[in-house]
KEBATI-460606 format. One line per 10 residues: their letters; for each residue x, y, z of C-alpha. Coordinates in steps of 0.05 Angstrom, whole numbers, always signed. Layout:
BEGIN
A = X,Y,Z  ... $
// end
This chain:
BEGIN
XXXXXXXXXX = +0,+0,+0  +18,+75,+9  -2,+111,+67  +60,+165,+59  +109,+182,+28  +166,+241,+25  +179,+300,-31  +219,+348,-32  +231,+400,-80  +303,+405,-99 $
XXXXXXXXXX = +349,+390,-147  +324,+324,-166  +261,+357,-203  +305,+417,-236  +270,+400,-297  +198,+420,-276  +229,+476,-225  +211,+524,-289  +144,+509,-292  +121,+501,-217 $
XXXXXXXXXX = +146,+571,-215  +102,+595,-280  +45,+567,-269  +50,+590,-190  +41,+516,-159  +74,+526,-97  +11,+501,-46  +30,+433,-44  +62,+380,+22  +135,+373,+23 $
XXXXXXXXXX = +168,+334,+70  +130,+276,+102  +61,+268,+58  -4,+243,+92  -70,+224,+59  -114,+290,+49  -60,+338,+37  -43,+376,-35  +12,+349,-79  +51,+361,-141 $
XXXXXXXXXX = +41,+318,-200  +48,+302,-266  +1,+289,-319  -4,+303,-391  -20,+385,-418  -31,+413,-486  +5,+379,-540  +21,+316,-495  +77,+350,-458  +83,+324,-390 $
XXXXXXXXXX = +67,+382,-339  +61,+394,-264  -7,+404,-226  -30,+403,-150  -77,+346,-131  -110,+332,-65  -79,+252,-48  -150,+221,-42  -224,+208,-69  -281,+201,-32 $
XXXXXXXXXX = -307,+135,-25  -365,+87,+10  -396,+121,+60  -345,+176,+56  -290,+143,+71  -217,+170,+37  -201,+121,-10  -120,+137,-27  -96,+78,-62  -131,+33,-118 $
XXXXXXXXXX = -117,-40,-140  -88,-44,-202  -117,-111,-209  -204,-97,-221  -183,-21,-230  -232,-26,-290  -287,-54,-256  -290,-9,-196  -346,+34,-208  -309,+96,-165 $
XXXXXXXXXX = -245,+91,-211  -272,+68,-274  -289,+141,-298  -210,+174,-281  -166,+116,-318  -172,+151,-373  -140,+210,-326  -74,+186,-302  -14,+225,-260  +53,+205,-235 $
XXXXXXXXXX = +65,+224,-164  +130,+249,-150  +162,+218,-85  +240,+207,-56  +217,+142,-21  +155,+123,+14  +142,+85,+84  +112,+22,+96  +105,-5,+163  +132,-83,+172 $
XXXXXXXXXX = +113,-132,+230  +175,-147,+272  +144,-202,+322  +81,-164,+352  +104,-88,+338  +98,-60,+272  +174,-13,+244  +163,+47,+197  +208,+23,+139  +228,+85,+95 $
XXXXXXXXXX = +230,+55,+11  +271,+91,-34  +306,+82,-103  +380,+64,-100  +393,+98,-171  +356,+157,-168  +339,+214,-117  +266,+213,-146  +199,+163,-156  +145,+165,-202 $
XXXXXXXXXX = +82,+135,-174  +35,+116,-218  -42,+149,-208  -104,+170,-233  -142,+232,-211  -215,+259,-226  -243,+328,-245  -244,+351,-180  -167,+346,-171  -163,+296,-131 $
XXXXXXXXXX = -126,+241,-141  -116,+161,-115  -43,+120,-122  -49,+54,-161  -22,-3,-126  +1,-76,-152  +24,-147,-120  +100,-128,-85  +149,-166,-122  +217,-182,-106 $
XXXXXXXXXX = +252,-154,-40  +185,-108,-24  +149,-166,-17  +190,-181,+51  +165,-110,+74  +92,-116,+52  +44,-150,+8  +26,-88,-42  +61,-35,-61  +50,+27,-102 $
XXXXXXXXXX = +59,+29,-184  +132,+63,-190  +150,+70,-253  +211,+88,-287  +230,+156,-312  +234,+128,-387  +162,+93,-378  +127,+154,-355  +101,+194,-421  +72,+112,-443 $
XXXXXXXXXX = +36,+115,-379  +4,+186,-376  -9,+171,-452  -51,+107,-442  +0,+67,-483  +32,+30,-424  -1,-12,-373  +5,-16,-294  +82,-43,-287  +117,-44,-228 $
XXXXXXXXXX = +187,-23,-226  +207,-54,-153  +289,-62,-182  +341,-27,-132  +303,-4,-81  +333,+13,-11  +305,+0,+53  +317,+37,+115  +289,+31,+188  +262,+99,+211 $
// end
């Protein structure tokens, strides 16, 4: 799953630092993320260019519960997501936390990318600006840490994804673990 997760604006985004500034999207969480706050991501603009926004992390769901994560598996059956996956975003994140069960106490686990300073998390988001993270099986280490984990994708399979030309894949290679 993905409960939180930390940004922070610095060098590692230099190449959207441009447009944040023009288009004035400065209201968004940095540094430890919870469910409800605004964020910066990216989703596709005029002319298919890929292009920052600010989206509130979570939908409304059954009986008004915050819904901040969707199964990639059924996405396309789920009558709550079913209208947005035409409407897809990459979260930016350093790492994310995931809590593991060490005999009966649960240890924050910060997850983070061994190759790059930055993750893209794969999402969808709706007309209101509001937007869920898609989630898949965990797969090879993660899996040790938790059963799910979000949709990271790499830098290179981003523009496929926002386009609707690549599927949910989960990029789960060198990531780093670290007890917080």
């Amino acid at each position: 799953m993905c409960g939180r997760y930390f940004f922070q604006l610095d060098e590692s985004v230099s190449q959207w630092r441009e447009q944040i500034a023009q288009l004035d999207l400065f209201d968004f969480r940095q540094g430890e993320v919870f469910p409800g706050q605004k964020i910066l991501a990216l989703s596709l603009g005029e002319k298919e260019q890929i292009q920052p926004h600010v989206f509130q992390w979570g939908m409304p769901g059954y009986q008004g519960r915050l819904l901040i994560n969707a199964r990639s598996e059924g996405i396309e059956q789920k009558v709550t997501f079913r209208p947005w996956l035409h409407q897809r975003c990459v979260v930016l994140a350093n790492g994310f936390y995931e809590w593991a069960k060490q005999g009966s106490e649960k240890k924050k686990i910060y997850i983070r990318k061994a190759d790059s300073k930055l993750i893209y998390l794969a999402g969808i988001y709706n007309d209101k600006g509001e937007c869920v993270i898609v989630t898949g099986a965990a797969e090879q280490e993660m899996v040790k840490i938790h059963h799910r984990t979000p949709i990271i994708l790499k830098e290179s399979a981003m523009h496929s994804y926002l386009s609707l030309r690549t599927d949910f894949i989960i990029d789960n290679e060198h990531l780093l673990f670290e007890a917080v």
